[in-house]
VMD Tcl script that draws the C-alpha trace (Angstrom):
set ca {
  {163.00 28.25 151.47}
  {159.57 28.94 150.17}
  {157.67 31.40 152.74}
  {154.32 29.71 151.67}
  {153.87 25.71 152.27}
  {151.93 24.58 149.34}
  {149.11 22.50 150.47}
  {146.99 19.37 148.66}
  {143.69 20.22 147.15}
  {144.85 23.81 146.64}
  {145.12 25.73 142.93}
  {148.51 27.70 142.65}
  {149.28 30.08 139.69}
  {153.44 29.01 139.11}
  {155.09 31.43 136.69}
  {158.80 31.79 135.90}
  {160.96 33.64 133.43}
  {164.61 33.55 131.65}
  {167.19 34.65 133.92}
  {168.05 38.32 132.89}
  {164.98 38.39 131.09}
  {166.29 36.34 128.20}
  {164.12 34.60 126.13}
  {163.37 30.69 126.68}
  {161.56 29.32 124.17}
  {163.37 30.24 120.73}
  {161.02 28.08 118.12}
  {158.35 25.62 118.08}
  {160.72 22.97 119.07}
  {160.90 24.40 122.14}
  {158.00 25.23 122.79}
  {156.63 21.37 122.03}
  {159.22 20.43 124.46}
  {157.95 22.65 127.25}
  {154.59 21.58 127.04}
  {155.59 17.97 126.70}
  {157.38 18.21 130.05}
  {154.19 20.18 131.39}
  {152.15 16.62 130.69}
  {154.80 14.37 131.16}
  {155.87 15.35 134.71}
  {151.87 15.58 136.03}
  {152.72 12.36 137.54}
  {155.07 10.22 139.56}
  {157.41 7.32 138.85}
  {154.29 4.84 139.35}
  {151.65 7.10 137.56}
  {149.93 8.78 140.71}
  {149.05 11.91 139.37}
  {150.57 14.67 141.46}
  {149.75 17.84 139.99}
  {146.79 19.00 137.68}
  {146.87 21.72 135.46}
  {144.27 23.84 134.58}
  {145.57 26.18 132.70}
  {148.92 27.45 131.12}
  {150.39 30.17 128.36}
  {153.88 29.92 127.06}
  {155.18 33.19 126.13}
  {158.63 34.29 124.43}
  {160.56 35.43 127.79}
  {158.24 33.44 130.70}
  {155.59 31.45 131.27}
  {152.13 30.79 132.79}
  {150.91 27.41 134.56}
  {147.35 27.16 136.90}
  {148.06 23.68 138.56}
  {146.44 21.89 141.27}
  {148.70 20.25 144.12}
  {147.56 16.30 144.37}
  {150.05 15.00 146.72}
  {152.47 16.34 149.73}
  {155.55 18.47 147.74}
  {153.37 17.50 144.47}
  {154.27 21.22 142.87}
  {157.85 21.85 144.15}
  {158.65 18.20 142.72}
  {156.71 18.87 139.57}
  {157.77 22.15 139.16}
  {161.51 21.27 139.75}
  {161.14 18.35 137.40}
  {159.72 20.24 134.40}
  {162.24 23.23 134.64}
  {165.21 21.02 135.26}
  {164.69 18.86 132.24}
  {163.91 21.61 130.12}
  {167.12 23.99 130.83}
  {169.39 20.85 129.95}
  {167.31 20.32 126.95}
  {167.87 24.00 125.92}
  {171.42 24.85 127.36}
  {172.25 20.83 125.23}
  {170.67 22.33 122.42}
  {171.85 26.05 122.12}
  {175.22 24.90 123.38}
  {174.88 27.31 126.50}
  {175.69 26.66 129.89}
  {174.33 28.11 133.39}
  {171.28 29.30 134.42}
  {168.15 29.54 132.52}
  {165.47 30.16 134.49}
  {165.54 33.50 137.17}
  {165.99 31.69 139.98}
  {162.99 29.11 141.66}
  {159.43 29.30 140.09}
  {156.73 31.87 141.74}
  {153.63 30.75 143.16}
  {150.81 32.16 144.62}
  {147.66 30.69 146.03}
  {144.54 30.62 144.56}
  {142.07 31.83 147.45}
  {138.56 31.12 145.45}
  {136.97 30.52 142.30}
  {136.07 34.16 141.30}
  {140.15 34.44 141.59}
  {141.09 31.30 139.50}
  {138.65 31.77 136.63}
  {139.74 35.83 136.28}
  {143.48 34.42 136.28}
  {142.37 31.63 133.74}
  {141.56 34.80 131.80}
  {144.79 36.45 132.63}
  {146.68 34.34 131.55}
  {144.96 33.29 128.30}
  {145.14 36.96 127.40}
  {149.24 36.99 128.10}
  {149.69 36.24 124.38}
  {148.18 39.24 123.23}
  {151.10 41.44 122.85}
  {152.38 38.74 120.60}
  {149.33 37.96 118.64}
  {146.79 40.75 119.34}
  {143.24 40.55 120.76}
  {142.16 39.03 117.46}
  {144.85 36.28 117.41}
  {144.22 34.51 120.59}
  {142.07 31.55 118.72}
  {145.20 31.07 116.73}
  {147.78 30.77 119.65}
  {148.80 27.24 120.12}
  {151.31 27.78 122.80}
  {148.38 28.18 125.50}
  {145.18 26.45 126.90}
  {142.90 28.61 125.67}
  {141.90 27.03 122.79}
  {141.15 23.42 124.62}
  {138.76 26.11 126.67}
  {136.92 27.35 123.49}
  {136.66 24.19 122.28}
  {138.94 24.39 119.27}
  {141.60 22.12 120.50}
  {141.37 18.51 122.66}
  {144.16 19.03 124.85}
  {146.14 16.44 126.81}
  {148.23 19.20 128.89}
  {144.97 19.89 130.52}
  {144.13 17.84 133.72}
  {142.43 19.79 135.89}
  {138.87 20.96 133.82}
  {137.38 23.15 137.07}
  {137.40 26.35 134.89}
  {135.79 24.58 131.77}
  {133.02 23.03 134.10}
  {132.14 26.27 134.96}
  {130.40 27.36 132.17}
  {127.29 25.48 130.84}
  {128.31 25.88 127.46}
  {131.66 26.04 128.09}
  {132.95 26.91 124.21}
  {130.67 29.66 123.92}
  {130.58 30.72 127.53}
  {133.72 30.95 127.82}
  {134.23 32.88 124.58}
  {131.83 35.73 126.44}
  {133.84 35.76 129.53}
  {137.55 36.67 127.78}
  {135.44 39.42 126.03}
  {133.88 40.75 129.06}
  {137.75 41.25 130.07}
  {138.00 44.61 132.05}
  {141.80 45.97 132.32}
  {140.90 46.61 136.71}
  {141.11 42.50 136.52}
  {144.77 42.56 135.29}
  {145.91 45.32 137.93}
  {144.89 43.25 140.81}
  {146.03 39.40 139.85}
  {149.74 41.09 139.04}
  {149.33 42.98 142.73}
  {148.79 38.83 143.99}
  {151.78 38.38 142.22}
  {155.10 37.85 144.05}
  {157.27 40.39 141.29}
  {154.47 42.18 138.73}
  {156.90 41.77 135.75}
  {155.32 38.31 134.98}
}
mol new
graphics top color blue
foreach p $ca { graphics top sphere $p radius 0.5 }
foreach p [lrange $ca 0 end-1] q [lrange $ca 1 end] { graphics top cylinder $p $q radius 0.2 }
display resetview
């Protein structure tokens, strides 16, 4: 049972990785597959939005997600619903059985604004040990281009983080380089294991 209830109206960062640190998404394919459960799933059986996301970063080993709740259970459900489908979709396709994922998703509550745009950076700057500082405009597998304005992206519900910046391209090209490492120490403290 999940020690925090996750309320409406709230911003959660959800994060999850391959069970014994394996890796999870193996090529493009899958990676197009998470991402299409990551828009698919946003809302119910009648298309009543339950979830928005805001921001997410798809890494080898884990993965990323800043989503809104909508409605009552709106995370667990989506959550649940976007993992399940995508461990039969890659235990079908690498002809594997058993767990995939370690265990039940992590989330943590997003107290205030200051909080969710430094984790918007966060996470955009996961890639980084795959790409480097200077490859981050090239990494399709997260939201951060949508946010500089290179990509239109359909993932992306939940525009909070965008709004926030007049010029949002531009401004919020200045605010990833303004990045100071202090930032990083203290959203891994929020999270529930700092491994992620």
């Amino acid at each position: 049972m999940r020690k925090e209830s996750l309320v409406n109206t709230e911003r959660y960062h959800v994060y999850n990785r391959g069970a014994n640190k394996i890796d999870i998404f193996l090529d493009d394919e899958d990676r197009r597959k998470f991402l299409w459960n990551i828009l698919h799933y946003q809302c119910d059986a009648d298309s009543k939005p339950i979830v928005g996301v805001s921001v997410y970063a798809l890494m080898t080993n884990h993965f990323h997600l800043a989503i809104q709740q909508l409605e009552q259970d709106g995370v667990s459900l989506y959550m649940k619903r976007v993992c399940l489908s995508y461990a039969m979709y890659f235990n079908k396709k690498y002809d594997r059985s058993g767990c995939l994922f370690a265990g039940r998703f992590k989330a943590r509550r997003i107290h205030n604004d200051a909080y969710f745009l430094h984790l918007t950076r966060y996470i955009h700057r996961n890639p980084i040990d795959i790409v480097g500082t200077a490859g981050l405009e090239g990494y399709q597998w997260s939201s951060y281009r949508a946010y500089i304005g290179l990509d239109k992206s359909f993932v992306i519900t939940d525009q909070l983080a965008i709004e926030m910046f007049s010029h949002p391209s531009s401004g919020y090209k200045q605010f990833m380089r303004a990045w100071n490492p202090v930032e990083d120490l203290l959203i891994q403290e929020m999270m529930i294991d700092n491994r992620g």
